[in-house]
VEXDRENLUM-248694 format. One record per residue (C-alpha): residue number from 0; residue in three letters; x, y, z. Coordinates in steps of 0.5 Angstrom, whole numbers. Example, Ala and Ser with C-alpha at 12.3 -4.5 7.8 and 13.67 -1.06 7.14 Angstrom:
BEGIN
<lovo:0&loke:Ala&x:25&y:-9&z:16> $
<lovo:1&loke:Ser&x:27&y:-2&z:14> $
This chain:
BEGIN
<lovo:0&loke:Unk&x:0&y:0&z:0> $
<lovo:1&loke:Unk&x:3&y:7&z:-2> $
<lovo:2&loke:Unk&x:4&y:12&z:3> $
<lovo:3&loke:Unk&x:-2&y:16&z:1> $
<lovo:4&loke:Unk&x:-7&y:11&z:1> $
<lovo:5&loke:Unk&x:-4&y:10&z:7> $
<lovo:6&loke:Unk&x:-6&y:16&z:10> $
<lovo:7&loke:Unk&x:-13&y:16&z:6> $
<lovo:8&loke:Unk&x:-14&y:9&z:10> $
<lovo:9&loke:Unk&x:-13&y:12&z:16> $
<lovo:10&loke:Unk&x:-17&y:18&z:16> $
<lovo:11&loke:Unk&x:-23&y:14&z:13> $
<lovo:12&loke:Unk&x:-23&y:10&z:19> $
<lovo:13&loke:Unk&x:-22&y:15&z:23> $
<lovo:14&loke:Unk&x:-26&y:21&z:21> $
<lovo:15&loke:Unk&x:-31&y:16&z:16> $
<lovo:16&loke:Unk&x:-30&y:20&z:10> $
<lovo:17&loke:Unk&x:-30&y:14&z:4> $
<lovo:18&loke:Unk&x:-23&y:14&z:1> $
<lovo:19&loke:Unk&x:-26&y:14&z:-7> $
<lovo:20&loke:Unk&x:-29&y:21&z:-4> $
<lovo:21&loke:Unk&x:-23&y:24&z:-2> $
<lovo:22&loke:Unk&x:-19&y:21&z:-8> $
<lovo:23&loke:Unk&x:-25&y:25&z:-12> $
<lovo:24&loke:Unk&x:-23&y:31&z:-8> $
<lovo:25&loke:Unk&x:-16&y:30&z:-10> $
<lovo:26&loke:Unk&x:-17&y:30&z:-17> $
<lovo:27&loke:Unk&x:-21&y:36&z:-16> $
<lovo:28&loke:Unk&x:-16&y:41&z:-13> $
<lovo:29&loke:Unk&x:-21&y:41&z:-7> $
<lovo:30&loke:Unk&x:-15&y:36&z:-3> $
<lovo:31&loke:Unk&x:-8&y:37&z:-3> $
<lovo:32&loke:Unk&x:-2&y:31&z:-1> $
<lovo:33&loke:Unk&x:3&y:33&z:3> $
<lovo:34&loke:Unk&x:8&y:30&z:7> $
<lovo:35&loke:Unk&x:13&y:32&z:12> $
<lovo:36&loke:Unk&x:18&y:28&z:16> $
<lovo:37&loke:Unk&x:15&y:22&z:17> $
<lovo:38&loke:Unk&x:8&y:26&z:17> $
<lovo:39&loke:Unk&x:4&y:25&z:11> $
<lovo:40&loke:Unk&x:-3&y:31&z:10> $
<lovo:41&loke:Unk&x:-8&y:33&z:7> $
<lovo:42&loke:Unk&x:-10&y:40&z:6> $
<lovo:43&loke:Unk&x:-17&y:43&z:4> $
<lovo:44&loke:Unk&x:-16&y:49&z:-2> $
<lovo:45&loke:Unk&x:-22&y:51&z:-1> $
<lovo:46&loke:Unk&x:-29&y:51&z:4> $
<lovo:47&loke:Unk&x:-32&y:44&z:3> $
<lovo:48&loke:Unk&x:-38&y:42&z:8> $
<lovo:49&loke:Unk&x:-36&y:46&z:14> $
<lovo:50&loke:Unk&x:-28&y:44&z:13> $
<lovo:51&loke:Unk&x:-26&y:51&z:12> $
<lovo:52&loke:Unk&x:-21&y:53&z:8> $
<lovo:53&loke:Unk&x:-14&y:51&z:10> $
<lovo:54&loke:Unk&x:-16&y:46&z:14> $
<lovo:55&loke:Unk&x:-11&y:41&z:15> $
<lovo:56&loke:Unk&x:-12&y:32&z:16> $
<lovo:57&loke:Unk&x:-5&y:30&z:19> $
<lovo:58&loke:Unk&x:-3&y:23&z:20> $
<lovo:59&loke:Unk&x:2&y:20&z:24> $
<lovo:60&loke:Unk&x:4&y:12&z:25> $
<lovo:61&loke:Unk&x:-5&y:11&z:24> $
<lovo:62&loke:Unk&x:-5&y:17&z:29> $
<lovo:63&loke:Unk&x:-10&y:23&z:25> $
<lovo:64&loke:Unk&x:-10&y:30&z:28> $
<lovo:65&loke:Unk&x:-16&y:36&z:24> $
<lovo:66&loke:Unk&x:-12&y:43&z:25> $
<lovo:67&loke:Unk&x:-19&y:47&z:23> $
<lovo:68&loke:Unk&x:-17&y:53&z:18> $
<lovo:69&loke:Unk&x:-16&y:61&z:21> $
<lovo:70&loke:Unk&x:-23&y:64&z:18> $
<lovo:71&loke:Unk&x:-22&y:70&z:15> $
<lovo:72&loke:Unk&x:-23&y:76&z:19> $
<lovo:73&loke:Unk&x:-28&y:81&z:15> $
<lovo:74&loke:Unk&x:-25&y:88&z:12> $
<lovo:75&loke:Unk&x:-29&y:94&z:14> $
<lovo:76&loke:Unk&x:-28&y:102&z:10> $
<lovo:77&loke:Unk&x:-31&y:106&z:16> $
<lovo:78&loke:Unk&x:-30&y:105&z:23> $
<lovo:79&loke:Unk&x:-37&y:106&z:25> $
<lovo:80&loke:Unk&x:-39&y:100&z:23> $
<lovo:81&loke:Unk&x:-37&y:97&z:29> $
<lovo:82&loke:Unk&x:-44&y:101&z:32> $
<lovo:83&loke:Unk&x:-48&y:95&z:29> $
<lovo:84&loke:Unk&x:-43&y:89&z:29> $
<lovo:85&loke:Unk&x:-41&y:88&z:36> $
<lovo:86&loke:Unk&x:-46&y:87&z:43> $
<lovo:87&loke:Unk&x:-42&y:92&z:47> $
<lovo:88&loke:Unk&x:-35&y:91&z:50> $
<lovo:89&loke:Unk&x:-30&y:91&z:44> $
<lovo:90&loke:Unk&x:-22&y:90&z:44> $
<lovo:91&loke:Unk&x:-18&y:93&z:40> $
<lovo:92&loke:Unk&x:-12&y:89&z:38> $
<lovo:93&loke:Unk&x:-6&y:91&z:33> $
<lovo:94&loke:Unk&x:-6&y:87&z:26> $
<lovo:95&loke:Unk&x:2&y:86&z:24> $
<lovo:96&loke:Unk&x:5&y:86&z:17> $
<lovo:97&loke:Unk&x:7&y:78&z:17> $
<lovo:98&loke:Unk&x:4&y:70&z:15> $
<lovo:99&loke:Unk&x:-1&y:67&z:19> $
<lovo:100&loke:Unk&x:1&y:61&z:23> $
<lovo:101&loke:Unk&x:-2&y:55&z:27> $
<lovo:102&loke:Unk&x:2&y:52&z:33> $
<lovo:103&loke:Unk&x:0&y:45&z:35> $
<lovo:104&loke:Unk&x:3&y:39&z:37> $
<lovo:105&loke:Unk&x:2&y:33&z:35> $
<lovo:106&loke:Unk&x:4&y:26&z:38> $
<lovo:107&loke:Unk&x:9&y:30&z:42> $
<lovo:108&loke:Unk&x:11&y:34&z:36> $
<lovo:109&loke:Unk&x:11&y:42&z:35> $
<lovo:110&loke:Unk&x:9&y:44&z:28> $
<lovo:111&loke:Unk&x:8&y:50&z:26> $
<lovo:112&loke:Unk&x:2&y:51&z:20> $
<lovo:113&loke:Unk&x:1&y:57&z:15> $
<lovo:114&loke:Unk&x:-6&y:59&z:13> $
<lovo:115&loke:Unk&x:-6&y:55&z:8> $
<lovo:116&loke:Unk&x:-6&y:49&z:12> $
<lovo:117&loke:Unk&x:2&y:47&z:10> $
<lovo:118&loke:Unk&x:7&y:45&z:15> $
<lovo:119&loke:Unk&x:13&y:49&z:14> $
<lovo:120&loke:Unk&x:19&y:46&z:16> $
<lovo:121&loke:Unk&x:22&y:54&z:16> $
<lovo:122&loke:Unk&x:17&y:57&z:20> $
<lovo:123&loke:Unk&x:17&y:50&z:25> $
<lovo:124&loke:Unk&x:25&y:50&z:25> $
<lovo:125&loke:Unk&x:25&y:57&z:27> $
<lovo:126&loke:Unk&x:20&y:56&z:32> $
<lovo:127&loke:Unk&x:21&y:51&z:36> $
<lovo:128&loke:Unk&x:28&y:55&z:37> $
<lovo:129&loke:Unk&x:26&y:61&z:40> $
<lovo:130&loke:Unk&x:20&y:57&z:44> $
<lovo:131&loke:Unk&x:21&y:49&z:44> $
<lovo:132&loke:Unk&x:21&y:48&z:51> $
<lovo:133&loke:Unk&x:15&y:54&z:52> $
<lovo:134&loke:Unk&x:11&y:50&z:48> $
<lovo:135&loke:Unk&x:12&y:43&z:50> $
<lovo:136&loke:Unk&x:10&y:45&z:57> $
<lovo:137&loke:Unk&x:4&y:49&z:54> $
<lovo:138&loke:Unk&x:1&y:43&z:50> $
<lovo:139&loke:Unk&x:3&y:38&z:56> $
<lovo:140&loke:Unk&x:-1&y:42&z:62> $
<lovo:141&loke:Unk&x:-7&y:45&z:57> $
<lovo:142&loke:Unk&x:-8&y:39&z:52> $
<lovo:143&loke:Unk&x:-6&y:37&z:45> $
<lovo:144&loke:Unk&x:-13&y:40&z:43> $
<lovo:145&loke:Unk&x:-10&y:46&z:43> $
<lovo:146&loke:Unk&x:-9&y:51&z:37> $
<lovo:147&loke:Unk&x:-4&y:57&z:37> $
<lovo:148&loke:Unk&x:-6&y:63&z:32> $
<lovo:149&loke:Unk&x:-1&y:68&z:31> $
<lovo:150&loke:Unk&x:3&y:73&z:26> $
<lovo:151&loke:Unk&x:11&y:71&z:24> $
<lovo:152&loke:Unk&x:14&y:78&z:23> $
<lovo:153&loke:Unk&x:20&y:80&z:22> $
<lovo:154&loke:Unk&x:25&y:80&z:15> $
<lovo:155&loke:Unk&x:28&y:74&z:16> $
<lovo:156&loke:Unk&x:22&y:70&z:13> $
<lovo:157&loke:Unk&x:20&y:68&z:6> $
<lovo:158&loke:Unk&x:13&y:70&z:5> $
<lovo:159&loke:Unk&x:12&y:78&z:8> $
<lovo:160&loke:Unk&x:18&y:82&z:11> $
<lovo:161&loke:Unk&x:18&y:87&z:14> $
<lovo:162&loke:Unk&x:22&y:91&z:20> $
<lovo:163&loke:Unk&x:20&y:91&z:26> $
<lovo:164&loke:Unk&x:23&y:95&z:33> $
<lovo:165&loke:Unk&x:20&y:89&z:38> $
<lovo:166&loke:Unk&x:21&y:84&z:33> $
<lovo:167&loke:Unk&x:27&y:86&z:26> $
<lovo:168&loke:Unk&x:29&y:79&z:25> $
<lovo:169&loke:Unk&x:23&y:72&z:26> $
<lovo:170&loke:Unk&x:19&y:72&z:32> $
<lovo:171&loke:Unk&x:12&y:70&z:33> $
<lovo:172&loke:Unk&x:6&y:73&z:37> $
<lovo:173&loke:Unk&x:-1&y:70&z:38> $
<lovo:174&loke:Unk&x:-7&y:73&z:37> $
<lovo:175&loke:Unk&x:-13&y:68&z:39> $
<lovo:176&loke:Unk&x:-12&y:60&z:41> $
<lovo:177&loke:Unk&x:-17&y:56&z:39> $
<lovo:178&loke:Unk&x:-20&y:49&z:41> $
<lovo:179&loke:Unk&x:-21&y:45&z:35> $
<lovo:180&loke:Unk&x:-26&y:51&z:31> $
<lovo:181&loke:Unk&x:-27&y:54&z:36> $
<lovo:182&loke:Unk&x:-24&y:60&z:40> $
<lovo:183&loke:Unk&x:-22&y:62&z:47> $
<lovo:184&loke:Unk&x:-24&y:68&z:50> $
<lovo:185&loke:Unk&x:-19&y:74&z:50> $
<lovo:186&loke:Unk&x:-18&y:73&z:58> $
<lovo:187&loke:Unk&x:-16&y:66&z:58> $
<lovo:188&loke:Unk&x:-11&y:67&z:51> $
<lovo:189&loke:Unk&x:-8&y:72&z:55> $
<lovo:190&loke:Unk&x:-7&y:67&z:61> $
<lovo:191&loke:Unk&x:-4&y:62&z:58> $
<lovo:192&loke:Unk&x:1&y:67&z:54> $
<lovo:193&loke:Unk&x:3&y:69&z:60> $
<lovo:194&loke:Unk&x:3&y:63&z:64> $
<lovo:195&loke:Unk&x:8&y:60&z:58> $
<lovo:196&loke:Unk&x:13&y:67&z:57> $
<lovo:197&loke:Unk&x:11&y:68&z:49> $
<lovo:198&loke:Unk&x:9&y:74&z:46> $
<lovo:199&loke:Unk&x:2&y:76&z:43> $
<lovo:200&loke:Unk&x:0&y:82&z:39> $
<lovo:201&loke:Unk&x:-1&y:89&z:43> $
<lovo:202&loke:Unk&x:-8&y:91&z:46> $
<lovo:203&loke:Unk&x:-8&y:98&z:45> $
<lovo:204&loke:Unk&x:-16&y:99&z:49> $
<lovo:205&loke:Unk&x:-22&y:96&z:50> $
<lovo:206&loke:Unk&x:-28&y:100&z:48> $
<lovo:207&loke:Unk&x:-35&y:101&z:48> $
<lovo:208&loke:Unk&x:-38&y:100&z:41> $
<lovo:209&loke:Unk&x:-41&y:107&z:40> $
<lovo:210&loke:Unk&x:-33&y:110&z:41> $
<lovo:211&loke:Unk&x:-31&y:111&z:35> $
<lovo:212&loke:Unk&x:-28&y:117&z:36> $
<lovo:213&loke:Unk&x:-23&y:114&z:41> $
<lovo:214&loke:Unk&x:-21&y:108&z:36> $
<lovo:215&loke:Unk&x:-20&y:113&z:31> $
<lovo:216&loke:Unk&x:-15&y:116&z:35> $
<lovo:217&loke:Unk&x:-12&y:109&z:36> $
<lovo:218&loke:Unk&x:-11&y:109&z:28> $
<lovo:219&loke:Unk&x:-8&y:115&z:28> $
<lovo:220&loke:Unk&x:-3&y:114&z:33> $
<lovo:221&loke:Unk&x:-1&y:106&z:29> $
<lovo:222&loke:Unk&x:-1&y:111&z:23> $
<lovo:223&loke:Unk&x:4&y:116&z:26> $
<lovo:224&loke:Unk&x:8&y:110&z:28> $
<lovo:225&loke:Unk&x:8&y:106&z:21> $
<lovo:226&loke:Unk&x:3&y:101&z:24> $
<lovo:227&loke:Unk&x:-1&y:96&z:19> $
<lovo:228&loke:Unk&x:-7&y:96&z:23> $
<lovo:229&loke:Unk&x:-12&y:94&z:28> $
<lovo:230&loke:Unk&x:-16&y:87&z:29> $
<lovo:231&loke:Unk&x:-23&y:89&z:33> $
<lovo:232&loke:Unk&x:-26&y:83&z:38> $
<lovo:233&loke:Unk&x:-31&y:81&z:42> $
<lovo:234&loke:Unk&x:-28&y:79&z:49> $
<lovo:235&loke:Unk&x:-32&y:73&z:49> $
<lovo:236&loke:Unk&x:-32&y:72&z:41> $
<lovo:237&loke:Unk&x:-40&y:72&z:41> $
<lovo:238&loke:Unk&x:-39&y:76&z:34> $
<lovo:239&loke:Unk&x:-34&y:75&z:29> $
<lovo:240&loke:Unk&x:-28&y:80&z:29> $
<lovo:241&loke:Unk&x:-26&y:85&z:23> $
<lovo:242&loke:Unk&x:-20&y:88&z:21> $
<lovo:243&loke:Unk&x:-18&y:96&z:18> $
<lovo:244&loke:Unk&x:-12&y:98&z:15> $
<lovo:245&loke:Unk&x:-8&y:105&z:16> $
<lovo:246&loke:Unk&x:-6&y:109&z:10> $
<lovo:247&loke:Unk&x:1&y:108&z:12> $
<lovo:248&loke:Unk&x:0&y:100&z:10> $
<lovo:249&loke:Unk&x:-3&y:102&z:4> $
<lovo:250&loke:Unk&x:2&y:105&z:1> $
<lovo:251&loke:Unk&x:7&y:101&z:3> $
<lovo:252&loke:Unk&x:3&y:94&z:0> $
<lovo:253&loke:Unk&x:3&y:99&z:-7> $
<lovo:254&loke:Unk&x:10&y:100&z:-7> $
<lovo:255&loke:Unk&x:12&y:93&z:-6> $
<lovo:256&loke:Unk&x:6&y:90&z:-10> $
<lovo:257&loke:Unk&x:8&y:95&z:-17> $
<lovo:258&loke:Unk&x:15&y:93&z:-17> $
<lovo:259&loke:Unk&x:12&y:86&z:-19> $
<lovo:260&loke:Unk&x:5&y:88&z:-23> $
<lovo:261&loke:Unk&x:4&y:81&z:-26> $
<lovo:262&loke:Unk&x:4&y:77&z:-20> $
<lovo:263&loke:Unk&x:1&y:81&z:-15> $
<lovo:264&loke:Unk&x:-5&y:83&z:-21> $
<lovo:265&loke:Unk&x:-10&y:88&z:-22> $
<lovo:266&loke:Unk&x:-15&y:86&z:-16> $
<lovo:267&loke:Unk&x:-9&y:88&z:-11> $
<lovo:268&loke:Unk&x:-8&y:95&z:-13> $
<lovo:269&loke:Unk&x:-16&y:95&z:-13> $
<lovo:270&loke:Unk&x:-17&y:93&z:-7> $
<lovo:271&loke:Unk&x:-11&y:98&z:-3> $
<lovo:272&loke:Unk&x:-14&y:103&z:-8> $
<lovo:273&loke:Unk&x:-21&y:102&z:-5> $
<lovo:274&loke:Unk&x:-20&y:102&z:3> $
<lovo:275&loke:Unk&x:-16&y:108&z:1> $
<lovo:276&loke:Unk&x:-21&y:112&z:-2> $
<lovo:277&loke:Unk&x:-26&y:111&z:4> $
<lovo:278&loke:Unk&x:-22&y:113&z:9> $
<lovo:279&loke:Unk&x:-21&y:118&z:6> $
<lovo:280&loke:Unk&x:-29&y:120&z:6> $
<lovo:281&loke:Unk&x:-29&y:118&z:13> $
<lovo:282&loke:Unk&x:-23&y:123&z:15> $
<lovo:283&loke:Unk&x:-26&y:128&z:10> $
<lovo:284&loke:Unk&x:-20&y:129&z:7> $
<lovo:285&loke:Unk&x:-20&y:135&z:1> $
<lovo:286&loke:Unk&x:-16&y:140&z:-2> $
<lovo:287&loke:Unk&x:-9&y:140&z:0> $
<lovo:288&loke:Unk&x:-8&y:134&z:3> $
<lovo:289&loke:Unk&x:-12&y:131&z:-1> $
<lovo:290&loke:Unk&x:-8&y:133&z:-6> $
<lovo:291&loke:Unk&x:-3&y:130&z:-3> $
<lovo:292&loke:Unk&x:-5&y:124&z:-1> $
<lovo:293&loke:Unk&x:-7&y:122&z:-8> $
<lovo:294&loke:Unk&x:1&y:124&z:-11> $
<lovo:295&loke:Unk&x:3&y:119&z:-5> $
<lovo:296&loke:Unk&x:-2&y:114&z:-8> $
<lovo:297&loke:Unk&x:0&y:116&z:-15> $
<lovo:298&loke:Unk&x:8&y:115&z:-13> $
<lovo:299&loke:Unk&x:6&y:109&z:-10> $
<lovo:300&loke:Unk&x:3&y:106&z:-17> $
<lovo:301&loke:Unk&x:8&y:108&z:-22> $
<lovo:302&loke:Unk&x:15&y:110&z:-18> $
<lovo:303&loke:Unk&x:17&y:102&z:-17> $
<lovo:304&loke:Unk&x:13&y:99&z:-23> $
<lovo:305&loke:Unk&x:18&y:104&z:-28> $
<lovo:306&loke:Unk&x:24&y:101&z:-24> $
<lovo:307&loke:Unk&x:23&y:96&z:-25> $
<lovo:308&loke:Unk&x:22&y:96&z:-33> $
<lovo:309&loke:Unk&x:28&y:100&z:-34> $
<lovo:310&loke:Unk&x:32&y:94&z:-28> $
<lovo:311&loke:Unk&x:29&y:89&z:-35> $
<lovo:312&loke:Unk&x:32&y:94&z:-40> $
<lovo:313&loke:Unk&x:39&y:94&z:-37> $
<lovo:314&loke:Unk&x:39&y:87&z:-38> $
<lovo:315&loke:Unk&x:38&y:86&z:-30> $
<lovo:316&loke:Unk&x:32&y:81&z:-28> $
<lovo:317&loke:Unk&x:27&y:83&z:-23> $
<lovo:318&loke:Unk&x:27&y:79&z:-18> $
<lovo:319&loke:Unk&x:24&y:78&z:-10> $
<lovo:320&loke:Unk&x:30&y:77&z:-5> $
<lovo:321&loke:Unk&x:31&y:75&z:2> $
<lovo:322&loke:Unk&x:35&y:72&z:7> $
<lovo:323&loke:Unk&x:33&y:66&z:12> $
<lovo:324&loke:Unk&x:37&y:64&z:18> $
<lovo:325&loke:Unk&x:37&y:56&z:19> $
<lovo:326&loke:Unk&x:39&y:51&z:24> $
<lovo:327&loke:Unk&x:41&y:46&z:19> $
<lovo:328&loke:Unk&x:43&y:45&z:12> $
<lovo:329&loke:Unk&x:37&y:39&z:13> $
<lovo:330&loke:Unk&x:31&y:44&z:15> $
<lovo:331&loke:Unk&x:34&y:48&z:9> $
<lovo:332&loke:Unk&x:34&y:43&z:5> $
<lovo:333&loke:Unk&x:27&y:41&z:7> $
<lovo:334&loke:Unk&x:24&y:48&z:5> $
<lovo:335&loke:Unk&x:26&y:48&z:-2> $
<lovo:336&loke:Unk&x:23&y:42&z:-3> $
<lovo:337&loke:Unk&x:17&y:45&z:1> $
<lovo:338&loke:Unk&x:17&y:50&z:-3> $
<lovo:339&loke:Unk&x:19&y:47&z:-10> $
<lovo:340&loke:Unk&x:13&y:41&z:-9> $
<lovo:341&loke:Unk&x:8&y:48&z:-8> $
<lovo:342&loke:Unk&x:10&y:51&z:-14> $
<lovo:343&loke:Unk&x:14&y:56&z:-12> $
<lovo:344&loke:Unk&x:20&y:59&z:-17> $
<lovo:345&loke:Unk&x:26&y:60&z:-13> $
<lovo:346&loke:Unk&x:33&y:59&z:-14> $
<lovo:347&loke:Unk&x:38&y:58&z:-7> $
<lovo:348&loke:Unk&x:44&y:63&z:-9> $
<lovo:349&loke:Unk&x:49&y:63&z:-3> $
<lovo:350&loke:Unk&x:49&y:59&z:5> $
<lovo:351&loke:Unk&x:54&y:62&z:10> $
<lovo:352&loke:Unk&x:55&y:59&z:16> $
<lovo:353&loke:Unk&x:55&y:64&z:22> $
<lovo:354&loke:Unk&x:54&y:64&z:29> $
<lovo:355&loke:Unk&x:51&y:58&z:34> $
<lovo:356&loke:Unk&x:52&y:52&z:29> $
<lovo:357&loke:Unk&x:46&y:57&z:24> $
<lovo:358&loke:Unk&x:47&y:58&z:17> $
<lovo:359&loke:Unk&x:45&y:64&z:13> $
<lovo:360&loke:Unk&x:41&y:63&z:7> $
<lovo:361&loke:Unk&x:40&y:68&z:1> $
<lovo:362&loke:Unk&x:34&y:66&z:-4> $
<lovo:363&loke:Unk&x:32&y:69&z:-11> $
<lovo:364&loke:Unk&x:24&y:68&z:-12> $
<lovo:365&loke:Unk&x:23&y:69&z:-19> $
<lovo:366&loke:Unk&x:17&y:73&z:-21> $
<lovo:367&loke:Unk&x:12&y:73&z:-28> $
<lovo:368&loke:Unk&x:13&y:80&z:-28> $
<lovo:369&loke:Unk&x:21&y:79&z:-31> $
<lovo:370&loke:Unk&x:19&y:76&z:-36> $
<lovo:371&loke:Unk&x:13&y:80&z:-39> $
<lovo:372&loke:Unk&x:17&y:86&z:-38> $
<lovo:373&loke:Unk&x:21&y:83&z:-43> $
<lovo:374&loke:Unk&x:16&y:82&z:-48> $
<lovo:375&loke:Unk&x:14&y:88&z:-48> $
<lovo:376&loke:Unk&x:19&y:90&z:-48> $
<lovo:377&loke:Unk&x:21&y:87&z:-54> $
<lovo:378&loke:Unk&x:14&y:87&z:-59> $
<lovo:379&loke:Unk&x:11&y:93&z:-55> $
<lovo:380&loke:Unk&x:4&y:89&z:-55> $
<lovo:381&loke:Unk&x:0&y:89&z:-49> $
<lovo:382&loke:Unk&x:-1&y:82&z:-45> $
<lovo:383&loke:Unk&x:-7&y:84&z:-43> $
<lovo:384&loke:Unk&x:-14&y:88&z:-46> $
């Protein structure tokens, strides 16, 4: 019996899901096959009779573990519509520039998750170096049904890089725990963050739902400081959170999207666009710093996409790079199979060892926009209508 049917056969037995329902669902994209270690999975790319997407099956020597998706946390334009969303109380928490990451155990394991229900072995590695022995305390007092939700941040990382004060190379806040789908309340997440020493996501007040004014302050201070955003929450999770961006995010998003155009796509500068513009209604803004705002938006757009055309023009290509710092040539070795098997195009150019038995490594993503910039540049035809 192969491995994969293997795995099929335990979470059939386990779960009751027929093993030709979910070969179907393989062959239909709704399912993935992974494997990690000895540590073989399925992951669900979409919603699919109440799995969530990012929903992950782990299986492990006939053992099976579901790790339920993160839902996604609704956007709102105006502040105001915290009135008619929550009950009464809101907590107001800082949303961070960084990836997704579930923390769970499994058969006395730390894995570390992404939001789209993948292991991986980066994120793990570095996690369970920072707080392997926290972490093995925690799900040893409090249960393996327990699920830590949190932000990576910083810039050695391969997903979002982005500088932070408290945190500029790789560190982990959590933001909610939940048990199986379902969320602790605020209290006790905050307990149990204390308790093991981690780190979790500031909370900047707690409000009464008719305080607009006084969370447009606390946009504005986030803003000032060059701050993504603000996640909003019921302390009990009677409603589901929403989330709003400040403008200093929305900017830097286009900046950083527009040197890649073609990868990032027309729904990324419209949707940046679009919060942009209703904070600018809510704030009533005009005249001069309107004007401002839109040179500051317009820059945005075209500054970093013209680089990077003339960077195609000298005969340079156009590239993502970063840096990750791991503890062994084996959990490198690992991502970039991880990251070959997602499809993901990156080339490792240099490993430098450094201190305390790491090593450096340096990787180029290649991105779409390399090569119809050069298309472009040779035909002068559009690639899109």
């Amino acid at each position: 019996m192969s491995r994969i049917d293997e795995v099929l056969e335990s979470v059939s037995k386990t779960l009751g899901l027929e093993k030709d329902l979910m070969k179907d669902l393989l062959n239909r994209r709704v399912l993935r096959y992974m494997e990690y270690r000895d540590i073989g999975y399925l992951v669900f790319r979409r919603e699919w009779r109440g799995f969530r997407e990012g929903t992950s099956i782990l299986v492990d020597s006939g053992n099976v573990k579901v790790v339920h998706g993160y839902p996604s946390i609704q956007r709102i334009l105006l502040l105001k519509a915290m009135q008619t969303h929550f009950i009464d109380k809101v907590v107001v928490e800082e949303k961070m520039d960084g990836y997704n990451v579930r923390v769970v155990s499994f058969n006395g394991r730390i894995l570390a998750l992404t939001r789209g229900g993948y292991i991986c072995p980066y994120t793990t590695a570095r996690i369970i170096d920072l707080y392997g022995e926290a972490l093995a305390r925690l799900f040893k007092n409090e249960g393996e049904d327990i699920v830590l939700c949190g932000e990576v941040v910083g810039e050695e990382n391969p997903y979002v890089q982005h500088y932070y004060p408290e945190a500029p190379l790789f560190d982990y806040f959590i933001f909610d725990v939940m048990v199986g789908e379902n969320f602790m309340p605020i209290s006790r997440r905050d307990e149990i963050v204390s308790k093991y020493g981690l780190r979790q996501v500031r909370k900047l007040g707690i409000l009464q739902k008719d305080d607009v004014n006084s969370l447009m302050e606390i946009v504005n201070k986030l803003e000032r400081a060059g701050r993504e955003g603000v996640v909003l929450k019921d302390p009990m999770h009677r409603v589901k959170p929403l989330k709003y961006t400040t403008t200093y995010i929305h900017i830097n998003d286009l900046e950083l999207g527009m040197k890649y155009p073609f990868d990032e796509g027309r729904g990324f500068l419209f949707s940046r666009i679009l919060r942009e513009i209703w904070k600018i209604y809510e704030e009533k803004i005009s005249g001069k710093e309107l004007e401002e705002r839109a040179k500051r938006i317009g820059l945005a757009i075209l500054k970093p996409a013209i680089e990077s055309i003339k960077r195609v023009e000298e005969g340079k290509a156009v590239y993502e790079e970063y840096t990750l710092r791991v503890p062994s040539i084996k959990v490198l070795d690992e991502f970039m199979e991880y990251m070959d098997k997602l499809g993901v195009n990156i080339a490792l150019v240099q490993v430098t060892p450094i201190e305390n038995n790491y090593y450096k490594a340096r990787i180029i993503k290649m991105k779409q926009t390399d090569l119809e910039y050069r298309r472009i540049l040779k035909t002068g035809y559009s690639p899109i209508d």
